[in-house]
Structure formats: C-alpha cells, structure tokens
C-alpha positions in Angstrom: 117.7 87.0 -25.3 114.1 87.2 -24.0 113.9 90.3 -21.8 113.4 90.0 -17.9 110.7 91.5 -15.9 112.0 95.4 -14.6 114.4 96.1 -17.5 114.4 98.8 -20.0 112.4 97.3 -22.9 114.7 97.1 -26.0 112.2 97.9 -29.3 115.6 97.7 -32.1 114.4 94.6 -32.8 115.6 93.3 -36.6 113.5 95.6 -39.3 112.8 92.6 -41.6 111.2 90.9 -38.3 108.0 93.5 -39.3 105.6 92.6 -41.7 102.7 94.8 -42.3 100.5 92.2 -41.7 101.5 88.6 -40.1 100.2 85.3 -41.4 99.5 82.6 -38.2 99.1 78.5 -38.4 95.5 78.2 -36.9 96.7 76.8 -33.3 100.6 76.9 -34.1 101.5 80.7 -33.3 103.1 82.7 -36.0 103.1 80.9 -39.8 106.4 79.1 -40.4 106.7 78.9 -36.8 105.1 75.3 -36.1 105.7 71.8 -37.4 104.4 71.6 -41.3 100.8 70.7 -42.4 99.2 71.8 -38.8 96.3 74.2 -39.8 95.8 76.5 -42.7 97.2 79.9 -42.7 95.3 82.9 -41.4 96.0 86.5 -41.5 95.5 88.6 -38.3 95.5 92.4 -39.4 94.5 95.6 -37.8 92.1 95.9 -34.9 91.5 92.3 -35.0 95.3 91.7 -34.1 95.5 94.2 -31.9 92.4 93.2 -29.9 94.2 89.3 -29.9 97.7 91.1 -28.6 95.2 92.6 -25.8 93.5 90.2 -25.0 96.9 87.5 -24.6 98.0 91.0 -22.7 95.1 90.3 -19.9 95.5 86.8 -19.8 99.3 87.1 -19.0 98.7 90.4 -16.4 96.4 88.3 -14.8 98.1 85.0 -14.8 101.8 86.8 -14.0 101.7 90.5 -12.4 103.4 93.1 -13.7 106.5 91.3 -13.3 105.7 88.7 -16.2 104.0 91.4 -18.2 106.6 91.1 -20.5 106.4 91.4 -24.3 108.3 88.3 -24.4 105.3 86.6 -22.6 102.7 88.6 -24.5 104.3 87.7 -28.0 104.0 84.3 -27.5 100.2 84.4 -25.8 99.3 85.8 -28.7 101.0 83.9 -31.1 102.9 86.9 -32.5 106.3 88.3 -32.7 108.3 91.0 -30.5 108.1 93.9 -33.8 104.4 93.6 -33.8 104.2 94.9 -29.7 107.0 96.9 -30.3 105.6 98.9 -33.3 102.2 99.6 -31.4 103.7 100.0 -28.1 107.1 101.5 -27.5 106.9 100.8 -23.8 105.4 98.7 -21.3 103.9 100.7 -19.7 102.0 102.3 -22.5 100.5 98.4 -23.2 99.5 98.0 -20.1 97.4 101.1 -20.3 95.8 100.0 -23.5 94.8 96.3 -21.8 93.8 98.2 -19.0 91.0 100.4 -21.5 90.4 97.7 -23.0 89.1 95.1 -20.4 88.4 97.4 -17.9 84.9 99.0 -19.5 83.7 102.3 -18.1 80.2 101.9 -16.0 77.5 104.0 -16.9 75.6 105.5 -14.2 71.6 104.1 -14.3 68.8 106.7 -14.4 66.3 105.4 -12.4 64.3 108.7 -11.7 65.3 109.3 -7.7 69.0 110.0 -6.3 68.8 107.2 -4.4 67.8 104.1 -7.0 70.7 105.7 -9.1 73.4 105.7 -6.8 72.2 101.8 -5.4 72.0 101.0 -9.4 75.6 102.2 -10.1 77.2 100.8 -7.3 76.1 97.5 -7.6 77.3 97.7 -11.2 80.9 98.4 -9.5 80.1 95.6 -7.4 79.9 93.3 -9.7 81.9 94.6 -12.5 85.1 95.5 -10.3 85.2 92.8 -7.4 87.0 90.1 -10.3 89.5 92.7 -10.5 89.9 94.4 -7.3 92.8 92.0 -6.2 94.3 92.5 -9.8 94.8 96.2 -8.5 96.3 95.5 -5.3 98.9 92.3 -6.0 99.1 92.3 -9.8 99.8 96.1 -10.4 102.3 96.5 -7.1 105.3 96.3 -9.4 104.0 98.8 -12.1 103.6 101.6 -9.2 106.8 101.1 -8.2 108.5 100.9 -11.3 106.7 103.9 -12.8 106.6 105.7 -9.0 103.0 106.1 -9.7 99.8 105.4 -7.7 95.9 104.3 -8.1 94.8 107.7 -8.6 97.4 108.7 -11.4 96.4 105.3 -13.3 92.9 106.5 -13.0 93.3 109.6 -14.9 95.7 108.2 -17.8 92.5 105.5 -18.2 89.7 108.0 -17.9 89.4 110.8 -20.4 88.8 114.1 -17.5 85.1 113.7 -17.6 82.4 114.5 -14.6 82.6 111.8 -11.7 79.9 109.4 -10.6 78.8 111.4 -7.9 79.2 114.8 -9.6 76.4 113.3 -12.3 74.2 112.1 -9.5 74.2 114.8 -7.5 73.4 117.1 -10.3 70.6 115.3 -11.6 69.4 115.3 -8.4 69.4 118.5 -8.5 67.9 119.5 -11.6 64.8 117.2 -10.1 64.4 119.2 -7.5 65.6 116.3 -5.0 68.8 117.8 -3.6 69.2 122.0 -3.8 71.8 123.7 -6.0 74.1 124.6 -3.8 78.3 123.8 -3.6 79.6 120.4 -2.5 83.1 119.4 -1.5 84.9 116.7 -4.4 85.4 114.5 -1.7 81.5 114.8 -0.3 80.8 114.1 -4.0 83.0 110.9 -4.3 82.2 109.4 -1.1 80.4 106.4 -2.4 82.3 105.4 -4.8 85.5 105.8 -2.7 84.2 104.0 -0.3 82.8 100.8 -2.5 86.8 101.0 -3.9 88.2 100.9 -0.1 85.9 97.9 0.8 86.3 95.9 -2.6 90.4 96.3 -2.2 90.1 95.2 1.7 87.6 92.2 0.7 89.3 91.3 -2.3 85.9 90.1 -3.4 82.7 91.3 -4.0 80.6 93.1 -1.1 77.2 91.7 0.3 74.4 94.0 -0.6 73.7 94.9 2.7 76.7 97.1 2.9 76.0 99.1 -0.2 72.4 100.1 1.2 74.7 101.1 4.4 77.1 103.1 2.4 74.2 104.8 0.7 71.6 104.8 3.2 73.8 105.3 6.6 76.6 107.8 5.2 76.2 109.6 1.6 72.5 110.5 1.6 72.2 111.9 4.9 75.3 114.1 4.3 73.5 115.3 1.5 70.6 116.1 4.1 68.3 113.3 2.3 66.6 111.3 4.7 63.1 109.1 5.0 60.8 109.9 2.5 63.2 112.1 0.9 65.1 109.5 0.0 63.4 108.0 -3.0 
C-alpha cells in the first residue's frame, strides 16, 4: 500500500525487491515494468542513479511540498523502485537533505578588491540564485518543520558543513586590506546582509530590484561598520 504523506516510512520492503544495480526501459520506468518492445534496456548504477533519484526528488518537492515528498512519488519520478530509496535513505527526512545539497549549490563570495564590490557581488548572486526558491522555503518546506519540530536555521546547519559566514569572510578580508580595522564584531553585525537579503526574498517571494541591495549595503551594513563615502570602495 503506497505510503501517505506524515507517516512513519516503512523501509522492510521485500529483500529480493533490491538489486545491486536496476536495469530501466528507456522511457518505461523500471525494466519489466512497461509494455514489451518499448526501448532498449539501460542500466542506471551508482552516482548516476542516485543523481536521477535526486533530481525526480526536486521535481516532486517542488511540484508537491513536503506532503507529496513521498518515496512512493519519488520511486516512480524516477522510474525506480521503493528498495532503491530505501537502501540509500532510511528516512525522509534524510532524502530531503540530500536534494536539498544537491540543488541548492553553495555561493562563493566574489573578490573584487574593496568590501564594498564584494558584498554587492555576493548578494546579487543570492539574488539571483535564491529568489526561484525562496517560496520553496516558505510553502513547500512548512510540513517538514513541523513534522521534524525543526526551523530555517537548524536546516541551515545540517546543509552547511560549520564553515566561516559570508560576512565573517568579508569583513576579514577587509580587514587584512586595511579597509575596515581589526577589531571585534557582533555575529549578528556580521550577518546583517545576508539576513536581511533572506527576510526580503521570503517576504517578496521573488527576486529583489537592485536598488534595494545597494540600500541594504550602502544605507545599513557599511556604515555600521563605520565605512562611508570614499571609504566605501
């Protein structure tokens, strides 16, 4: 019986369902599985499969929520059988987090030479990169926090390996070119920007008009720092 959407996945599935390997019917979904004659068989193995099972993942969190996110749906997306999710993925949860890495790319933060031109640079890479997925966040992932009684910032860290933040690298290469001086600077001075690009791409649900990035940069991060006019690069 296919599983619905909240329930406690059930991975004792039958053992002779899992093949090391799966053979598919170009176009039909699993071999054996469509009519006779329709496509020659192919082999899906490894990272190749894994990256299909991902990517039919995406499709169906993006086309469903959380709620549909179920391997049920995923399976046949991907032209595959329960056992094969089950075997890499013991949980829901732990899939989502894998189609999460995979299609949501860490942005690496531009070196442009000034504080300033790095901190425009990045954030209009979040801009552009994010705003496609900023309602995905909000609507699609409101079942997964309350299932899980998680929240945004807990996702974030199971995604991100604990690494230096956006502004923790900006800030200290502006320091170390003599832009900014070394001295201590509150997390949350630190994140600002990028906090703030987050808060307006969730309220938008789209991308933001250029005009308020320069603001958030321009109006509220750089003069906290004490950067201003010819300062700021």
């Amino acid at each position: 019986m296919p599983e619905k959407a909240g329930e406690p996945d059930k991975p004792g599935e039958p053992e002779e369902a899992a093949e090391p390997e799966e053979a598919v019917a170009a176009g039909k979904g699993p071999a054996g599985k469509g009519p006779a004659g329709k496509g020659r068989a192919t082999r899906r193995r490894g990272a190749e499969l894994e990256s299909a099972i991902l990517d039919a993942a995406w499709e169906v969190l993006l086309a469903h929520g959380y709620g549909g996110f179920t391997y049920e749906a995923i399976a046949a997306r991907a032209g595959t059988s329960r056992p094969v999710l089950y075997r890499r993925w013991a949980k829901r949860e732990d899939m989502l987090l894998a189609t999460l890495v995979r299609h949501l790319r860490r942005i690496e933060i531009p070196d442009t030479g000034s504080l300033r031109g790095d901190v425009l640079a990045f954030l209009r890479e979040v801009n552009e990169d994010r705003a496609a997925t900023a309602a995905l966040m909000l609507v699609q992932l409101a079942d997964y926090f309350r299932d899980t009684g998680t929240n945004f910032v807990q996702l974030r860290a199971a995604l991100s390996p604990p690494a230096p933040g956006p502004g923790e690298v900006l800030v200290a290469r502006a320091v170390a070119r003599g832009e900014l001086p070394d001295v201590p600077r509150p997390a949350r001075v630190l994140d600002l920007p990028l906090e703030l690009m987050r808060h307006d791409l969730l309220m938008e649900l789209g991308a933001l008009p250029d005009e308020r990035i320069v603001e958030i940069v321009d109006v509220v991060w750089l003069p906290l720092l004490g950067v201003t006019g010819e300062r700021a690069g």
